[in-house]
C-alpha positions, 0 to 999 in steps of 0.5 A: 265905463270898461271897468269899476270896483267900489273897493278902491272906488275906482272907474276906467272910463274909455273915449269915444273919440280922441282929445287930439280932435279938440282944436289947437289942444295939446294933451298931456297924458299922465303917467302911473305906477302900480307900486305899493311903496308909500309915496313920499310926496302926494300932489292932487289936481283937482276942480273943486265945486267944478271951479278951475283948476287947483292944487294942493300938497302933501310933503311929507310920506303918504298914509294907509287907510281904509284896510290899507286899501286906500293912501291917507295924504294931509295937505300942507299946501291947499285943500279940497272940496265937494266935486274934487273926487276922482282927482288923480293923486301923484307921487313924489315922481309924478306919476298916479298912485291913486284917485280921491275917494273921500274925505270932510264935506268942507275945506278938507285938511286930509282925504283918502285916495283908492290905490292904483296898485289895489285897483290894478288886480284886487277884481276877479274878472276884467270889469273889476280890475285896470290891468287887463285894459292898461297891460291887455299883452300881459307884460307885467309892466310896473309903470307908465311915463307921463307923455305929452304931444308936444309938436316938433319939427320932422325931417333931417338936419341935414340935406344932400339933395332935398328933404320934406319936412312936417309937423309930428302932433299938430293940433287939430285945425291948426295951421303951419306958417314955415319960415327959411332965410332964402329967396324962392328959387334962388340960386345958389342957396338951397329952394324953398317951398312952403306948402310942399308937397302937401299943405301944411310940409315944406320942402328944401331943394338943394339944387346947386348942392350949396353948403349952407346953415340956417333955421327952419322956423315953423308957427303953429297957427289956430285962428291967428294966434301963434300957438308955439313957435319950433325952430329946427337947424337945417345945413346943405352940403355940397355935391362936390366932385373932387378936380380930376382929369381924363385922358382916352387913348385912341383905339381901333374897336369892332372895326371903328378907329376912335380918336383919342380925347381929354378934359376935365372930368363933369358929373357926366362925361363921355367917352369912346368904348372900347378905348382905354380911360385913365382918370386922375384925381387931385393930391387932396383925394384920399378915399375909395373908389368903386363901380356903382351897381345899383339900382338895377344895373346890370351892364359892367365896364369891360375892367375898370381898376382903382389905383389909391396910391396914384389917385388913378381910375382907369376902365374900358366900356363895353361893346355895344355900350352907347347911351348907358351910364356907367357909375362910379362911386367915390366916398367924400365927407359930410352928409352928401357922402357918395359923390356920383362920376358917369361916364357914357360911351358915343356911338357912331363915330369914326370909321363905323358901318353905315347905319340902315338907320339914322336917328332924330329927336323933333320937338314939336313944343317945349315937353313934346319930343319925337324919336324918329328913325330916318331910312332911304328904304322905307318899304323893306326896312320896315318889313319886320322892324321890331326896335327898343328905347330907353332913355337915361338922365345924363346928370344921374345916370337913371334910366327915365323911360324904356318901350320895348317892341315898337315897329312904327318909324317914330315915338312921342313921348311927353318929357313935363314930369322930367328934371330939366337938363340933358338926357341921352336916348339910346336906340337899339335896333338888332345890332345896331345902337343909336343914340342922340342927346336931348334937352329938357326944360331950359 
Protein backbone atom coordinates (compact mmCIF):
# COMPACT_ATOMS: atom_id res chain seq x y z
CA UNK A 1 0.00 0.00 0.00
CA UNK A 2 1.61 3.53 -1.23
CA UNK A 3 -1.24 5.63 0.05
CA UNK A 4 -4.78 5.52 2.21
CA UNK A 5 -6.84 8.13 3.77
CA UNK A 6 -10.10 7.18 6.00
CA UNK A 7 -11.60 10.29 4.89
CA UNK A 8 -12.95 8.95 1.79
CA UNK A 9 -11.74 5.39 2.76
CA UNK A 10 -9.64 4.93 0.31
CA UNK A 11 -6.31 2.78 -0.54
CA UNK A 12 -3.60 2.95 -3.35
CA UNK A 13 -2.34 -0.38 -3.46
CA UNK A 14 0.60 -0.84 -6.06
CA UNK A 15 1.94 -4.62 -7.68
CA UNK A 16 4.61 -6.13 -7.33
CA UNK A 17 4.73 -7.68 -10.38
CA UNK A 18 2.79 -7.14 -13.73
CA UNK A 19 -0.84 -8.84 -14.48
CA UNK A 20 0.21 -9.29 -17.98
CA UNK A 21 2.58 -12.15 -16.41
CA UNK A 22 -0.73 -14.14 -15.53
CA UNK A 23 -0.82 -16.79 -18.67
CA UNK A 24 -3.29 -16.20 -21.44
CA UNK A 25 -4.84 -12.98 -19.38
CA UNK A 26 -5.88 -10.17 -21.23
CA UNK A 27 -6.03 -6.94 -18.80
CA UNK A 28 -8.27 -4.27 -18.79
CA UNK A 29 -7.33 -1.10 -16.93
CA UNK A 30 -9.87 1.21 -15.93
CA UNK A 31 -10.26 4.71 -16.39
CA UNK A 32 -10.91 7.64 -13.87
CA UNK A 33 -11.98 10.93 -13.62
CA UNK A 34 -11.33 13.36 -10.94
CA UNK A 35 -14.41 15.55 -11.69
CA UNK A 36 -16.61 16.87 -9.13
CA UNK A 37 -19.61 16.83 -11.19
CA UNK A 38 -22.67 14.33 -10.13
CA UNK A 39 -22.37 11.59 -11.94
CA UNK A 40 -25.68 11.06 -13.87
CA UNK A 41 -25.15 7.12 -13.90
CA UNK A 42 -23.28 4.85 -11.26
CA UNK A 43 -22.43 1.27 -12.14
CA UNK A 44 -20.50 -0.74 -9.42
CA UNK A 45 -18.83 -4.32 -10.27
CA UNK A 46 -18.48 -6.11 -7.54
CA UNK A 47 -17.83 -10.08 -5.65
CA UNK A 48 -20.15 -9.92 -2.82
CA UNK A 49 -19.26 -12.58 0.03
CA UNK A 50 -16.30 -12.93 -2.75
CA UNK A 51 -18.80 -14.86 -4.82
CA UNK A 52 -18.24 -14.13 -8.88
CA UNK A 53 -18.64 -11.31 -10.38
CA UNK A 54 -21.68 -9.26 -10.24
CA UNK A 55 -23.41 -5.79 -11.18
CA UNK A 56 -25.75 -3.41 -10.16
CA UNK A 57 -27.18 0.19 -11.46
CA UNK A 58 -28.11 3.24 -10.49
CA UNK A 59 -29.99 5.21 -13.66
CA UNK A 60 -30.47 7.93 -12.22
CA UNK A 61 -27.98 11.32 -10.70
CA UNK A 62 -25.78 10.38 -8.28
CA UNK A 63 -26.16 11.82 -4.40
CA UNK A 64 -23.82 13.31 -1.72
CA UNK A 65 -23.28 11.98 1.54
CA UNK A 66 -21.24 11.62 4.27
CA UNK A 67 -20.14 15.93 4.38
CA UNK A 68 -20.11 15.65 0.78
CA UNK A 69 -17.13 13.35 0.98
CA UNK A 70 -18.92 10.66 -0.40
CA UNK A 71 -21.57 9.77 -3.79
CA UNK A 72 -24.82 8.56 -2.46
CA UNK A 73 -26.01 5.93 -5.33
CA UNK A 74 -29.42 3.62 -5.08
CA UNK A 75 -29.53 0.69 -7.04
CA UNK A 76 -32.31 0.25 -9.76
CA UNK A 77 -30.58 -2.87 -10.97
CA UNK A 78 -28.90 -5.25 -8.39
CA UNK A 79 -27.46 -4.85 -5.21
CA UNK A 80 -24.43 -5.38 -2.86
CA UNK A 81 -23.41 -7.13 0.10
CA UNK A 82 -21.02 -7.91 2.82
CA UNK A 83 -17.45 -8.28 0.74
CA UNK A 84 -18.33 -5.82 -2.00
CA UNK A 85 -16.48 -2.89 -0.54
CA UNK A 86 -13.45 -1.43 -2.33
CA UNK A 87 -15.52 -2.07 -5.49
CA UNK A 88 -14.94 0.70 -8.23
CA UNK A 89 -17.99 2.75 -9.07
CA UNK A 90 -18.26 4.16 -12.75
CA UNK A 91 -20.14 7.02 -14.09
CA UNK A 92 -22.30 7.58 -16.85
CA UNK A 93 -18.98 7.28 -19.14
CA UNK A 94 -17.35 4.62 -17.65
CA UNK A 95 -14.76 5.83 -15.80
CA UNK A 96 -14.15 5.62 -11.78
CA UNK A 97 -15.50 8.15 -9.54
CA UNK A 98 -15.46 6.55 -6.55
CA UNK A 99 -14.83 3.03 -4.44
CA UNK A 100 -17.48 1.47 -1.88
CA UNK A 101 -17.06 2.58 1.69
CA UNK A 102 -20.39 1.60 3.21
CA UNK A 103 -23.88 0.73 3.27
CA UNK A 104 -26.68 -1.98 4.95
CA UNK A 105 -25.30 -5.26 6.28
CA UNK A 106 -27.86 -7.30 3.74
CA UNK A 107 -28.93 -6.99 0.13
CA UNK A 108 -28.29 -3.18 0.21
CA UNK A 109 -30.72 -1.03 -1.78
CA UNK A 110 -28.39 2.10 -1.29
CA UNK A 111 -24.51 2.46 -0.47
CA UNK A 112 -22.01 5.24 -0.13
CA UNK A 113 -18.87 5.37 -2.23
CA UNK A 114 -15.73 7.77 -1.22
CA UNK A 115 -14.84 10.28 -3.91
CA UNK A 116 -11.94 9.98 -6.20
CA UNK A 117 -12.02 13.79 -6.60
CA UNK A 118 -11.80 14.15 -2.39
CA UNK A 119 -9.13 11.13 -2.64
CA UNK A 120 -7.30 12.75 -5.21
CA UNK A 121 -5.78 15.97 -3.06
CA UNK A 122 -7.93 16.15 0.28
CA UNK A 123 -4.12 14.66 2.49
CA UNK A 124 -1.55 16.70 2.98
CA UNK A 125 1.26 14.54 2.39
CA UNK A 126 1.67 11.87 -0.32
CA UNK A 127 0.75 8.84 1.57
CA UNK A 128 -2.64 10.34 2.13
CA UNK A 129 -3.57 11.59 -1.07
CA UNK A 130 -3.70 9.65 -4.96
CA UNK A 131 -2.52 12.67 -7.29
CA UNK A 132 1.00 12.28 -6.36
CA UNK A 133 1.20 8.65 -7.72
CA UNK A 134 -1.49 8.69 -10.91
CA UNK A 135 -0.16 12.58 -11.93
CA UNK A 136 3.63 12.03 -10.19
CA UNK A 137 4.85 14.96 -13.43
CA UNK A 138 2.24 17.20 -12.15
CA UNK A 139 0.51 17.83 -15.21
CA UNK A 140 -2.96 18.85 -13.83
CA UNK A 141 -4.48 15.84 -15.98
CA UNK A 142 -8.37 15.50 -15.21
CA UNK A 143 -8.93 11.87 -16.33
CA UNK A 144 -7.70 8.93 -17.44
CA UNK A 145 -9.27 6.53 -20.30
CA UNK A 146 -9.82 2.93 -19.71
CA UNK A 147 -6.99 0.92 -21.75
CA UNK A 148 -7.53 -2.66 -22.54
CA UNK A 149 -4.34 -4.80 -24.01
CA UNK A 150 -5.99 -6.41 -26.67
CA UNK A 151 -3.36 -7.98 -28.83
CA UNK A 152 -3.06 -6.95 -32.65
CA UNK A 153 -1.13 -7.68 -35.44
CA UNK A 154 2.17 -5.39 -36.13
CA UNK A 155 3.83 -4.69 -39.19
CA UNK A 156 2.77 -2.95 -42.72
CA UNK A 157 -0.12 -3.48 -44.93
CA UNK A 158 1.94 -2.98 -47.44
CA UNK A 159 5.20 -4.81 -48.95
CA UNK A 160 7.67 -3.82 -51.12
CA UNK A 161 10.40 -5.94 -50.68
CA UNK A 162 9.75 -7.78 -47.05
CA UNK A 163 8.07 -7.12 -43.65
CA UNK A 164 8.33 -8.63 -40.21
CA UNK A 165 5.25 -9.08 -38.51
CA UNK A 166 4.47 -9.68 -34.53
CA UNK A 167 1.92 -9.79 -31.96
CA UNK A 168 1.73 -6.19 -29.72
CA UNK A 169 0.24 -7.64 -26.29
CA UNK A 170 0.67 -11.15 -26.54
CA UNK A 171 -0.50 -13.01 -23.49
CA UNK A 172 2.17 -14.60 -21.27
CA UNK A 173 2.71 -18.22 -22.39
CA UNK A 174 0.98 -17.84 -25.53
CA UNK A 175 1.68 -18.98 -28.58
CA UNK A 176 1.18 -17.67 -32.21
CA UNK A 177 -0.06 -20.18 -35.14
CA UNK A 178 0.47 -17.27 -38.41
CA UNK A 179 -1.61 -18.47 -41.54
CA UNK A 180 -1.01 -16.84 -45.20
CA UNK A 181 -2.52 -18.53 -48.49
CA UNK A 182 1.04 -19.15 -50.31
CA UNK A 183 3.10 -22.27 -50.87
CA UNK A 184 6.82 -21.77 -48.72
CA UNK A 185 9.11 -20.59 -51.28
CA UNK A 186 6.74 -20.25 -54.08
CA UNK A 187 7.28 -18.55 -56.95
CA UNK A 188 5.93 -15.76 -57.98
CA UNK A 189 3.63 -15.19 -55.16
CA UNK A 190 5.23 -13.53 -52.06
CA UNK A 191 7.51 -16.26 -49.36
CA UNK A 192 6.29 -16.80 -46.34
CA UNK A 193 8.14 -17.92 -42.90
CA UNK A 194 6.52 -18.54 -39.85
CA UNK A 195 8.56 -18.49 -36.81
CA UNK A 196 10.62 -15.80 -38.46
CA UNK A 197 13.21 -14.28 -37.62
CA UNK A 198 12.02 -14.98 -34.15
CA UNK A 199 9.55 -17.51 -32.57
CA UNK A 200 6.31 -16.54 -32.49
CA UNK A 201 7.09 -13.45 -35.95
CA UNK A 202 6.61 -14.11 -39.43
CA UNK A 203 7.99 -12.86 -42.21
CA UNK A 204 6.73 -12.15 -46.08
CA UNK A 205 9.39 -11.80 -48.85
CA UNK A 206 8.47 -10.23 -51.81
CA UNK A 207 10.87 -12.07 -53.95
CA UNK A 208 9.55 -11.49 -57.31
CA UNK A 209 8.20 -8.32 -56.48
CA UNK A 210 4.52 -10.29 -57.07
CA UNK A 211 1.34 -7.92 -56.60
CA UNK A 212 -0.52 -9.69 -54.43
CA UNK A 213 -3.59 -9.19 -51.85
CA UNK A 214 -4.28 -11.67 -49.01
CA UNK A 215 -4.83 -12.10 -45.31
CA UNK A 216 -2.46 -12.42 -42.26
CA UNK A 217 -4.19 -14.77 -40.03
CA UNK A 218 -2.84 -15.26 -36.53
CA UNK A 219 -4.31 -17.62 -33.66
CA UNK A 220 -3.45 -16.54 -30.38
CA UNK A 221 -2.72 -20.24 -28.95
CA UNK A 222 -2.69 -21.14 -24.81
CA UNK A 223 -2.59 -24.73 -23.88
CA UNK A 224 -4.50 -25.66 -27.31
CA UNK A 225 -7.13 -23.35 -27.03
CA UNK A 226 -7.48 -20.52 -29.52
CA UNK A 227 -7.49 -17.54 -27.50
CA UNK A 228 -8.76 -15.02 -30.19
CA UNK A 229 -8.54 -15.16 -33.84
CA UNK A 230 -6.45 -11.40 -35.72
CA UNK A 231 -6.65 -11.10 -39.24
CA UNK A 232 -4.52 -8.36 -40.84
CA UNK A 233 -4.84 -7.22 -44.91
CA UNK A 234 -1.21 -7.65 -46.55
CA UNK A 235 -0.68 -6.49 -50.40
CA UNK A 236 2.64 -7.07 -52.32
CA UNK A 237 3.41 -4.61 -54.85
CA UNK A 238 5.63 -4.90 -57.86
CA UNK A 239 9.10 -3.61 -58.46
CA UNK A 240 8.42 -2.90 -61.87
CA UNK A 241 10.87 -1.02 -63.96
CA UNK A 242 9.14 0.96 -66.62
CA UNK A 243 10.15 -0.84 -70.55
CA UNK A 244 13.21 1.12 -71.74
CA UNK A 245 16.01 0.93 -73.89
CA UNK A 246 19.63 1.96 -74.54
CA UNK A 247 21.63 3.01 -76.92
CA UNK A 248 25.97 3.38 -76.01
CA UNK A 249 27.95 5.30 -78.83
CA UNK A 250 31.17 4.07 -79.44
CA UNK A 251 33.86 6.28 -77.78
CA UNK A 252 37.85 6.21 -78.08
CA UNK A 253 38.52 6.91 -73.74
CA UNK A 254 42.08 7.23 -72.01
CA UNK A 255 43.43 5.57 -75.06
CA UNK A 256 40.52 2.72 -75.29
CA UNK A 257 38.24 2.42 -78.48
CA UNK A 258 34.93 1.17 -77.16
CA UNK A 259 32.44 -0.22 -79.11
CA UNK A 260 29.06 0.99 -79.46
CA UNK A 261 26.18 -1.27 -77.77
CA UNK A 262 22.30 -1.42 -77.09
CA UNK A 263 19.57 -3.45 -75.58
CA UNK A 264 16.76 -3.31 -73.45
CA UNK A 265 17.61 -1.77 -70.02
CA UNK A 266 17.61 -4.69 -66.60
CA UNK A 267 17.48 -3.69 -63.20
CA UNK A 268 21.47 -3.67 -63.82
CA UNK A 269 23.03 -3.14 -67.02
CA UNK A 270 26.54 -2.46 -68.04
CA UNK A 271 27.96 0.01 -70.12
CA UNK A 272 31.31 1.47 -71.52
CA UNK A 273 32.85 4.51 -69.40
CA UNK A 274 33.34 7.10 -70.83
CA UNK A 275 30.85 6.40 -73.83
CA UNK A 276 27.95 8.61 -74.09
CA UNK A 277 24.46 6.28 -72.78
CA UNK A 278 21.12 7.87 -74.15
CA UNK A 279 18.11 6.08 -72.28
CA UNK A 280 14.63 5.65 -73.62
CA UNK A 281 11.70 5.19 -71.70
CA UNK A 282 8.05 4.17 -72.64
CA UNK A 283 5.08 6.72 -73.58
CA UNK A 284 3.62 5.46 -70.34
CA UNK A 285 6.40 7.09 -68.17
CA UNK A 286 5.70 10.32 -66.70
CA UNK A 287 7.62 10.63 -63.50
CA UNK A 288 10.97 12.27 -62.32
CA UNK A 289 14.07 10.81 -62.83
CA UNK A 290 17.41 11.53 -60.54
CA UNK A 291 20.99 10.09 -59.52
CA UNK A 292 20.86 8.22 -56.66
CA UNK A 293 23.26 9.34 -53.84
CA UNK A 294 22.55 7.41 -50.95
CA UNK A 295 23.68 5.34 -49.07
CA UNK A 296 27.07 6.63 -48.93
CA UNK A 297 28.07 6.91 -52.49
CA UNK A 298 30.39 9.31 -53.38
CA UNK A 299 31.19 8.50 -57.08
CA UNK A 300 29.13 10.48 -59.63
CA UNK A 301 28.47 10.24 -63.19
CA UNK A 302 30.72 12.27 -65.29
CA UNK A 303 27.02 14.28 -66.36
CA UNK A 304 24.03 12.75 -66.58
CA UNK A 305 20.73 14.93 -67.73
CA UNK A 306 16.83 13.84 -67.56
CA UNK A 307 15.20 15.19 -70.64
CA UNK A 308 10.80 14.92 -69.25
CA UNK A 309 9.44 15.74 -72.41
CA UNK A 310 11.20 12.98 -74.61
CA UNK A 311 11.53 10.36 -71.62
CA UNK A 312 15.21 10.61 -72.28
CA UNK A 313 18.26 10.04 -69.73
CA UNK A 314 21.61 10.25 -70.98
CA UNK A 315 24.95 10.45 -68.73
CA UNK A 316 28.87 9.44 -69.06
CA UNK A 317 30.55 7.29 -66.25
CA UNK A 318 33.82 8.31 -65.11
CA UNK A 319 37.26 7.20 -65.69
CA UNK A 320 38.44 4.58 -63.70
CA UNK A 321 34.74 3.91 -62.81
CA UNK A 322 34.49 -0.17 -63.33
CA UNK A 323 32.59 -2.27 -60.77
CA UNK A 324 30.91 0.69 -59.32
CA UNK A 325 27.18 0.95 -59.36
CA UNK A 326 25.80 4.07 -60.55
CA UNK A 327 22.04 4.51 -59.34
CA UNK A 328 19.23 6.22 -60.74
CA UNK A 329 16.21 6.66 -59.16
CA UNK A 330 12.90 6.77 -61.17
CA UNK A 331 9.47 7.91 -58.93
CA UNK A 332 6.50 5.15 -59.69
CA UNK A 333 3.08 4.61 -57.75
CA UNK A 334 2.22 2.17 -55.13
CA UNK A 335 3.96 1.14 -52.11
CA UNK A 336 7.37 0.10 -54.19
CA UNK A 337 7.79 3.87 -55.05
CA UNK A 338 11.40 4.22 -56.02
CA UNK A 339 12.27 1.69 -58.65
CA UNK A 340 16.15 1.39 -58.83
CA UNK A 341 18.01 1.54 -62.60
CA UNK A 342 22.06 0.46 -62.24
CA UNK A 343 24.35 0.75 -64.62
CA UNK A 344 28.01 -0.61 -64.03
CA UNK A 345 30.70 0.37 -66.32
CA UNK A 346 33.44 -2.64 -67.87
CA UNK A 347 36.82 -2.63 -67.49
CA UNK A 348 39.48 -3.89 -69.72
CA UNK A 349 38.04 -3.98 -73.04
CA UNK A 350 39.07 -2.89 -76.61
CA UNK A 351 42.32 -1.48 -77.11
CA UNK A 352 43.20 -0.98 -73.46
CA UNK A 353 47.01 -1.22 -71.91
CA UNK A 354 48.13 -4.69 -71.21
CA UNK A 355 47.67 -5.26 -67.45
CA UNK A 356 50.80 -6.53 -65.07
CA UNK A 357 47.78 -8.10 -63.83
CA UNK A 358 44.96 -10.21 -64.81
CA UNK A 359 42.14 -11.39 -62.31
CA UNK A 360 40.26 -14.73 -61.39
CA UNK A 361 37.54 -15.70 -59.28
CA UNK A 362 38.21 -19.69 -58.05
CA UNK A 363 35.43 -21.40 -55.94
CA UNK A 364 36.68 -23.92 -54.19
CA UNK A 365 33.07 -25.17 -52.94
CA UNK A 366 29.35 -23.53 -53.33
CA UNK A 367 30.29 -20.42 -50.54
CA UNK A 368 34.12 -20.26 -50.97
CA UNK A 369 35.48 -17.96 -53.45
CA UNK A 370 39.24 -16.87 -54.17
CA UNK A 371 40.27 -13.61 -55.91
CA UNK A 372 43.43 -14.37 -57.56
CA UNK A 373 45.87 -11.92 -58.96
CA UNK A 374 47.65 -13.70 -61.97
CA UNK A 375 51.39 -12.12 -63.29
CA UNK A 376 54.22 -13.51 -65.59
CA UNK A 377 56.69 -11.46 -62.92
CA UNK A 378 55.77 -13.13 -59.46
CA UNK A 379 58.88 -11.99 -57.85
CA UNK A 380 59.19 -8.14 -58.78
CA UNK A 381 55.22 -7.62 -58.92
CA UNK A 382 54.96 -8.62 -55.62
CA UNK A 383 57.67 -6.29 -54.30
CA UNK A 384 55.53 -3.73 -53.01
CA UNK A 385 52.10 -4.87 -53.78
CA UNK A 386 49.65 -3.11 -51.85
CA UNK A 387 46.01 -3.78 -53.59
CA UNK A 388 42.13 -3.22 -52.47
CA UNK A 389 38.59 -5.04 -53.03
CA UNK A 390 35.36 -4.47 -53.10
CA UNK A 391 32.59 -6.14 -54.05
CA UNK A 392 29.16 -4.96 -55.03
CA UNK A 393 25.70 -6.51 -55.33
CA UNK A 394 24.77 -6.06 -59.03
CA UNK A 395 20.88 -6.37 -58.46
CA UNK A 396 21.28 -3.44 -55.79
CA UNK A 397 24.20 -1.71 -56.50
CA UNK A 398 25.38 -2.24 -52.46
CA UNK A 399 28.57 -2.48 -51.56
CA UNK A 400 28.75 -6.14 -49.74
CA UNK A 401 32.66 -6.39 -48.77
CA UNK A 402 35.52 -4.06 -48.87
CA UNK A 403 39.50 -5.13 -47.61
CA UNK A 404 41.91 -2.75 -48.03
CA UNK A 405 45.96 -2.82 -48.08
CA UNK A 406 46.25 -6.41 -48.98
CA UNK A 407 49.79 -7.83 -50.47
CA UNK A 408 49.07 -11.60 -50.68
CA UNK A 409 48.35 -12.77 -54.35
CA UNK A 410 44.97 -14.21 -53.35
CA UNK A 411 41.93 -13.38 -51.05
CA UNK A 412 39.13 -15.83 -49.69
CA UNK A 413 36.17 -14.66 -48.78
CA UNK A 414 33.00 -16.70 -47.61
CA UNK A 415 29.93 -15.47 -49.76
CA UNK A 416 26.96 -18.29 -47.15
CA UNK A 417 25.36 -14.91 -45.81
CA UNK A 418 24.99 -13.17 -49.09
CA UNK A 419 21.69 -13.12 -51.51
CA UNK A 420 22.03 -15.49 -54.13
CA UNK A 421 22.78 -13.86 -57.55
CA UNK A 422 25.38 -11.78 -59.20
CA UNK A 423 28.11 -9.68 -57.92
CA UNK A 424 30.82 -7.61 -59.57
CA UNK A 425 34.47 -7.51 -57.83
CA UNK A 426 36.03 -4.65 -58.40
CA UNK A 427 40.14 -4.92 -58.08
CA UNK A 428 42.01 -1.45 -57.79
CA UNK A 429 45.78 -1.87 -57.87
CA UNK A 430 47.33 1.79 -58.08
CA UNK A 431 45.88 2.95 -61.57
CA UNK A 432 44.90 -0.13 -62.86
CA UNK A 433 41.03 -1.60 -61.99
CA UNK A 434 40.24 -5.04 -62.42
CA UNK A 435 36.97 -6.53 -62.35
CA UNK A 436 35.22 -9.78 -62.68
CA UNK A 437 31.39 -11.06 -62.28
CA UNK A 438 30.84 -13.92 -59.76
CA UNK A 439 27.62 -16.00 -58.99
CA UNK A 440 26.41 -16.68 -55.50
CA UNK A 441 24.02 -19.17 -54.81
CA UNK A 442 22.16 -20.79 -57.48
Amino acid sequence: MVANNEYSDFALLKLVESVRNIPAYIPYYLGWTRSSSLPTKGTVIHHPRGDIKKIAIDNNTLGKAINNTHWKATYDVGTTERGSSGAPLLNQNKLVVGQLHSGGIGCNISDNYGRFDVSWDYGSVATRRLKDWLDANNTGMMQLEARELLPEIVGTKFICDSSTYYIKNLPANAMVVWEYPTEPNSAPRPQFYTNYPVPNQCTIKNKYYYPYNANLVAKIVYNGNTLLTLSKEVISDTKFYPYATYIQEACPFYGVNHPSISGRVENSTFVHQGCMVRVTFNSDYDKDIYYDSSGGITHKPLFWNYHRPTKTLEFQLPYRSGGLPFAFILDGEGVCKKKRIIFFSYTGNGNAPASAYSLKVLSSSENIKEIRLVTDDVINERNGLNWNLEVYNVAYGTKVLEVKGMTDLSYTMDTSGWTSGMYVTRVIIGDEILTEKITVGK
